[in-house]
N, C-alpha and C positions, 0 to 999 in steps of 0.2 A: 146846578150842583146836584149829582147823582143820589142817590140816597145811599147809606152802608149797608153793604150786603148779609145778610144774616149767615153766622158760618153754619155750614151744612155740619150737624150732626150724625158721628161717626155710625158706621154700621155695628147694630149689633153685635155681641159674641154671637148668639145662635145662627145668626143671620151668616157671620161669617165661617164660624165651623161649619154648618149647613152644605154651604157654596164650595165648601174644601174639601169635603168630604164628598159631595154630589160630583165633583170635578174628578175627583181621585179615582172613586168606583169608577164611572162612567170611562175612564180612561184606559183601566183595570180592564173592563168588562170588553171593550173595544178590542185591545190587544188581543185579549183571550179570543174573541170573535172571528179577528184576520189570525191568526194561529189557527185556529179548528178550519177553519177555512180554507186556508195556505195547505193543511193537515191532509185535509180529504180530493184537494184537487190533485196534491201529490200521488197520494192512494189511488186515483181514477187513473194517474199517467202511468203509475206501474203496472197498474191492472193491462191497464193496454198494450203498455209495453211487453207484458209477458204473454199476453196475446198473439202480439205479432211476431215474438221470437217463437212461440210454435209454428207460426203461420209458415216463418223464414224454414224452418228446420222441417218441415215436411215438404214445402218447395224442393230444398235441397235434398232431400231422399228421393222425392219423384224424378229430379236431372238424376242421379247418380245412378237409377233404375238404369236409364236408357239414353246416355246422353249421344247420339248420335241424331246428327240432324236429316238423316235421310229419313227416318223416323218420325218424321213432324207430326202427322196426326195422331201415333200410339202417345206422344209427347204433351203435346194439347190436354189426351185424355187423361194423361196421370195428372198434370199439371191443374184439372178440373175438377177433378177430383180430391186435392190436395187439401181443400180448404173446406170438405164437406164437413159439414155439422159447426162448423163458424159463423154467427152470422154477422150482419153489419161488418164485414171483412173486406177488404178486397187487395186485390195483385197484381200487378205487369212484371213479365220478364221478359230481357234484352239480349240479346247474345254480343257478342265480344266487339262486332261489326258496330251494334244502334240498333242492329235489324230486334223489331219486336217479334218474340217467338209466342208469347199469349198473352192475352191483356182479361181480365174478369169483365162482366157486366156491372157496370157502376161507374163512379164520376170520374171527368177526366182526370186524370194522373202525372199530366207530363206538368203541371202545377209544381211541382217537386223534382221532376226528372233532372232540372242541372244541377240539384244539391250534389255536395262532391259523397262518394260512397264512401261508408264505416262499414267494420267487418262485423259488427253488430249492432243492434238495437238497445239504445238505451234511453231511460223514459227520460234525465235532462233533454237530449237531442234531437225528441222527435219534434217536426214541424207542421204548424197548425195553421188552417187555411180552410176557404169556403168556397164551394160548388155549389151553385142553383139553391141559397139559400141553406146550406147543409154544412155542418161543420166536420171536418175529418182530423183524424191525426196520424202521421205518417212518417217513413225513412224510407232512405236507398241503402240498400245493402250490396253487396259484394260478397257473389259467394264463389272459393276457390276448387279446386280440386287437385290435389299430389300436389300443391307450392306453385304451381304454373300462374300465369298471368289469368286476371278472372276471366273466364270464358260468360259470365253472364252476371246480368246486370238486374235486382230484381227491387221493384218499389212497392214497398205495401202501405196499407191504409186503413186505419177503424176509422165507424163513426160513433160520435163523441156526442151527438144532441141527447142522449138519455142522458149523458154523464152532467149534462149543461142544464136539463129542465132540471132533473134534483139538484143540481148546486143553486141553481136560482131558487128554487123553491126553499133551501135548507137555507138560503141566506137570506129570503124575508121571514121564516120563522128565526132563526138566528140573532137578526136583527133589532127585532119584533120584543123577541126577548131579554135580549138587552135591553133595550128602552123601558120596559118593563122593570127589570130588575135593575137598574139605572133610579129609575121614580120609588122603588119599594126600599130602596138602602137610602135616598137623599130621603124620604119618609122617616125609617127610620131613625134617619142619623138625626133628622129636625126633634121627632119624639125625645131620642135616648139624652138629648143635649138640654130640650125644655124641662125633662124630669132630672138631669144633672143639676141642673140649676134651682132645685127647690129649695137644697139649703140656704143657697142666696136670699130664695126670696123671703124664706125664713127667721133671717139675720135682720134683711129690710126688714119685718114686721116689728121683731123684739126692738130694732133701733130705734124705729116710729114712734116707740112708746115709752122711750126715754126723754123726759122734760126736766126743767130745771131744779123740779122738786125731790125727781129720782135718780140725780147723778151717781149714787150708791150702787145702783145693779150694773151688774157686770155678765158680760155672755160669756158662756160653757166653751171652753175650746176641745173639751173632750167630749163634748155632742156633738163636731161636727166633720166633715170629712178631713182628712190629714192636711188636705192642700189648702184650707182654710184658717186650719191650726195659726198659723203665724199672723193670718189678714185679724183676725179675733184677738189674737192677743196686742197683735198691735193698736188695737179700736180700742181693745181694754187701757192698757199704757195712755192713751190719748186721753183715754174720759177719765183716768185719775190725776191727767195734770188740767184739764179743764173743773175737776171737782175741785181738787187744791186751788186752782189760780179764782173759780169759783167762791171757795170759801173765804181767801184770802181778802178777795174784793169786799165780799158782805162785812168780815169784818173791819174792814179798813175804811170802810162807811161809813159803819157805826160807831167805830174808831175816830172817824173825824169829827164826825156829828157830837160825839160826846165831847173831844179837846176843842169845839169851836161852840161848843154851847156854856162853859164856862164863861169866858170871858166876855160873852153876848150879853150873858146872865148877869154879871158883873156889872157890866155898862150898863146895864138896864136898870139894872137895883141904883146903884149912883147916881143917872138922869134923875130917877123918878126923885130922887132922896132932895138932889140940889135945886130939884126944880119944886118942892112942897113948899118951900118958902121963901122968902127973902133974905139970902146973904153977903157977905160981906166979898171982898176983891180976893183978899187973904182963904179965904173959904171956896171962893171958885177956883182959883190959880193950886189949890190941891187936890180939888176934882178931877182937874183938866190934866194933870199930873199924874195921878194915878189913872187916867182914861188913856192917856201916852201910855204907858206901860201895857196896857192890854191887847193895846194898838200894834204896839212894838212887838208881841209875845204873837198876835194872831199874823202878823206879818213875816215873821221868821217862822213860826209853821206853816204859811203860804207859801215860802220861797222854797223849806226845805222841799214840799210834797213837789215843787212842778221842777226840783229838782231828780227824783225821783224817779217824775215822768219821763222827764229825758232820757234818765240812764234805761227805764224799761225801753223803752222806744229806740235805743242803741242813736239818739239823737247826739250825746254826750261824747264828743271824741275825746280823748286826751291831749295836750298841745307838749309833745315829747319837747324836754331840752333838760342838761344834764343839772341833778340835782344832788346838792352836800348836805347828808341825812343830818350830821354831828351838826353842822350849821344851824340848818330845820330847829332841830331838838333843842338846840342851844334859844335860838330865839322865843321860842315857844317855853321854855323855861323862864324866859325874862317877862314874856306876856300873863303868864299866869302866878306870878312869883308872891304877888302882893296878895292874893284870893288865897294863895297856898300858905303863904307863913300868920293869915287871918286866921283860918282853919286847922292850924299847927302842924300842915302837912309841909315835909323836906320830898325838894327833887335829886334825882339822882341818874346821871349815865352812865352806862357803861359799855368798855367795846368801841369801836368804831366799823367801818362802814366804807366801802371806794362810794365814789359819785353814782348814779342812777339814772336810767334814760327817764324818765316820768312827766309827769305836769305837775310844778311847783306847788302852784295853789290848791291843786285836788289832795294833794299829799298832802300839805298843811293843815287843810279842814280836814282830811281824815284821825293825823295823833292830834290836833287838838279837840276833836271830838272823845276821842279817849282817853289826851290826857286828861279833858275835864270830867269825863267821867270819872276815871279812877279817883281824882283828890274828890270829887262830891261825896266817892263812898268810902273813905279811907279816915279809919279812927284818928283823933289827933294823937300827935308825940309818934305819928310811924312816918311813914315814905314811900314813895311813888317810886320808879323803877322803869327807867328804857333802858332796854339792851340792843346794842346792832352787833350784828355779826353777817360773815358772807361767806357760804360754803356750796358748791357743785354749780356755780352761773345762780346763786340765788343769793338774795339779801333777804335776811331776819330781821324783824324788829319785833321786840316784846314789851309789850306796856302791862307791871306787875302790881299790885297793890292788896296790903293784906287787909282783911275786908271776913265777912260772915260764908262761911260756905253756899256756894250755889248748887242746888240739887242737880244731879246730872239731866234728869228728864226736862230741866230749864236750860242746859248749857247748848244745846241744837239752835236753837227758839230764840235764842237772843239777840239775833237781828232781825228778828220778825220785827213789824212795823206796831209801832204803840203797843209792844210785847212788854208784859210787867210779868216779872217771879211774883211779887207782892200783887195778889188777887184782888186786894183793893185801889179805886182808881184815882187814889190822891197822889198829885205828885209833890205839894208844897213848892211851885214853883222850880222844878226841876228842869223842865221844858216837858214837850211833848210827846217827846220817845220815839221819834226819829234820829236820834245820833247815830245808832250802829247800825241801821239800814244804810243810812249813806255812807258810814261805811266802808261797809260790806259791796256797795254800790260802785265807789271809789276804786276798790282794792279788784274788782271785776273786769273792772273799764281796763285795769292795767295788765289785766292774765294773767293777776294772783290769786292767793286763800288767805282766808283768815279765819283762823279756829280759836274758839273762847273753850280755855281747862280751869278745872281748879286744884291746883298744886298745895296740900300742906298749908291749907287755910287760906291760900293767896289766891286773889283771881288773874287769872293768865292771860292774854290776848294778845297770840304770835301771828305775824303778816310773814309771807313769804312772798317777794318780788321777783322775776325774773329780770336778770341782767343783761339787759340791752345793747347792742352797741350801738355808738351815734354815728348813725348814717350821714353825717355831715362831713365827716372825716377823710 
């Protein structure tokens, strides 16, 4: 069995700006290199070229001097003359026949003699070729006279090795220098990219020295470069829902520790009480009675928190199938009917409601979580209050109860978990203040809201549902 290969960690930014920028210049610098290059050999072929178009044009003054061929040695001597003070030059002329009428001292020529003839010299056309180690550059020309057919045929020739040692020479300095300025720009670019990056590293430092005791500080976005701005504030955003979900947890700790210390507390006092002495059956069997009870009370706050769990952990799906709210309410009326007219509280609906895509059961623990609340806080001789109603693809429900004003800086906070307005931590057997976390829990899982108002003395608690359709259909 192979082992798992460790995944290769990606290349740096510096590393890869570095290489893209070192690739980019060097590329740049290249071009630019065959350009100047290309540049100067062009420049060397005119040069010649316009060289040899003197050369041609005093050739042809010396024919026109004297072109008669009885004349051949006065002809020779203009023709020798022609190219005095040129040097690295040279020349053959033919006459109409092939017959050669003078040829210069220097390399063979007839290397080029069947190129076909132009009536001038131009530096794309001249042709380049080697004699005894020697580079030359050369044409055939055609020169006329009065419009007649050419009576002569004339090949000229520069050499080209001074043009060639400077181009070699100008292309390993050229090169040379490239290379050079190739390494001082990927230099460069490595520098300007390591000091780019300071603020980063900067950001790592202050991050570094963020622990769980200083989730409070927060980084500057306006200390830092623009292109940062957002990564900073998005780090910021982060570490106030890590502070929140932070603080949330510390107290939901201590939250619990304190609702499961009660009833520990409880059991414990009681053990020790029934076990100080010897009683009777009658005397145990209300122990045992009242140990049930605590049993009961720490058990239903066990189930609600790992319900809880779920729903944070999005473990909790909901089992869609179509649900009758006015039904719901109605039975939940009947369930708490007997607690309610104990307590001098009346129910009441109002409105109705179409059917609901939802999960029966999670809706049922949600209003009987609130209907129980509201009768627990509703003076006797008043009334509880659902209202359903359904407007724009959404169902309303309001569970109303008139009751003591709730300060607004409590109405947010009110499905905070073991959230009390009353700063003291009695509950008198209320439970443990998880009701409107789940909720609020409930009503999330469904991709609704739920806002707690307080309307004219009455506390409010409207669900908004959206209206599903059943994909069964």
């Amino acid at each position: 069995m192979s082992a798992e290969r460790t995944p290769r960690r990606p290349a740096s930014l510096a590393l890869r700006v570095t290489v893209f920028i070192g690739i980019a210049t060097t590329l740049i610098f290249l071009v630019f290199g065959w350009i100047v290059e290309r540049s100067i050999e062009h420049h060397f072929a005119e040069q010649d070229a316009d060289e040899l178009r003197v050369v041609v044009a005093a050739i042809r003054h010396a024919l026109l001097e004297g072109p008669s061929e009885r004349d051949e040695a006065s002809l020779q001597k203009r023709l020798a003359g022609a190219v005095s003070g040129h040097h690295g030059v040279f020349f053959s002329v033919a006459d109409a026949s092939g017959k050669q009428v003078y040829a210069s001292p220097g390399p063979d020529l007839s290397e080029i003699s069947k190129l076909a003839p132009v009536s001038h010299v131009d530096a794309n056309a001249l042709f380049v070729w080697q004699d005894q180690q020697k580079t030359y550059r050369g044409a055939v020309v055609r020169i006329e006279f009065d419009g007649h057919v050419v009576p002569y045929t004339v090949i000229v020739a520069a050499a080209m090795d001074f043009h060639l040692h400077y181009l070699m020479s100008f292309q390993r300095t050229l090169w040379l220098a490239t290379l050079l300025a190739s390494f001082a720009a990927i230099l460069a670019a490595w520098l300007a990219v390591y000091q780019g990056h300071s603020p980063l590293r900067g950001l790592s430092s202050k991050i570094r020295g963020i622990s769980s005791d200083r989730l409070h500080l927060r980084l500057a976005s306006n200390q830092v470069p623009i292109e940062l701005a957002e990564l900073v504030e998005s780090f910021n955003a982060m570490l106030q829902r890590i502070e929140d979900g932070f603080r949330r947890l510390s107290n939901f700790s201590a939250d619990i520790a304190h609702e499961l210390r009660t009833p520990v507390t409880n059991l414990t006092t009681q053990t020790q009480v029934v076990l100080s002495k010897a009683r009777s059956i009658e005397e145990y069997r209300e122990i045992l009675y009242s140990n049930l009870e605590e049993y009961e009370r720490m058990a239903k706050m066990i189930g609600d928190m790992l319900f809880l769990a779920q729903t944070d952990n999005l473990l909790l799906k909901p089992e869609r199938s179509s649900v009758d709210l006015v039904a719901e309410v109605q039975a939940l009326f009947d369930y708490f009917e007997a607690w309610a007219e104990e307590r001098g509280v009346s129910l009441r609906l109002d409105g109705s409601a179409p059917a609901l895509q939802g999960d029966r059961l999670m809706l049922r623990r949600a209003l009987s979580n609130l209907l129980s609340n509201a009768i627990r806080h509703t003076t006797p001789g008043q009334s509880v209050t659902i209202s359903l109603a359904s407007e724009n693809n959404l169902v309303r429900i309001r569970v109303e109860n008139p009751g003591s004003d709730i300060p607004p800086e409590h109405l947010s906070r009110l499905f905070d978990r073991f959230y009390r307005v009353d700063p003291s931590r009695q509950r008198k057997g209320d439970g443990a203040g998880l009701g409107l976390s789940i909720v609020k829990s409930i009503i999330d899982a469904h991709e609704g809201r739920i806002v707690a108002m307080c309307v004219n003395g009455r506390a409010v608690f409207e669900i908004a549902l959206p209206q599903v359709e059943d994909s069964t259909d």
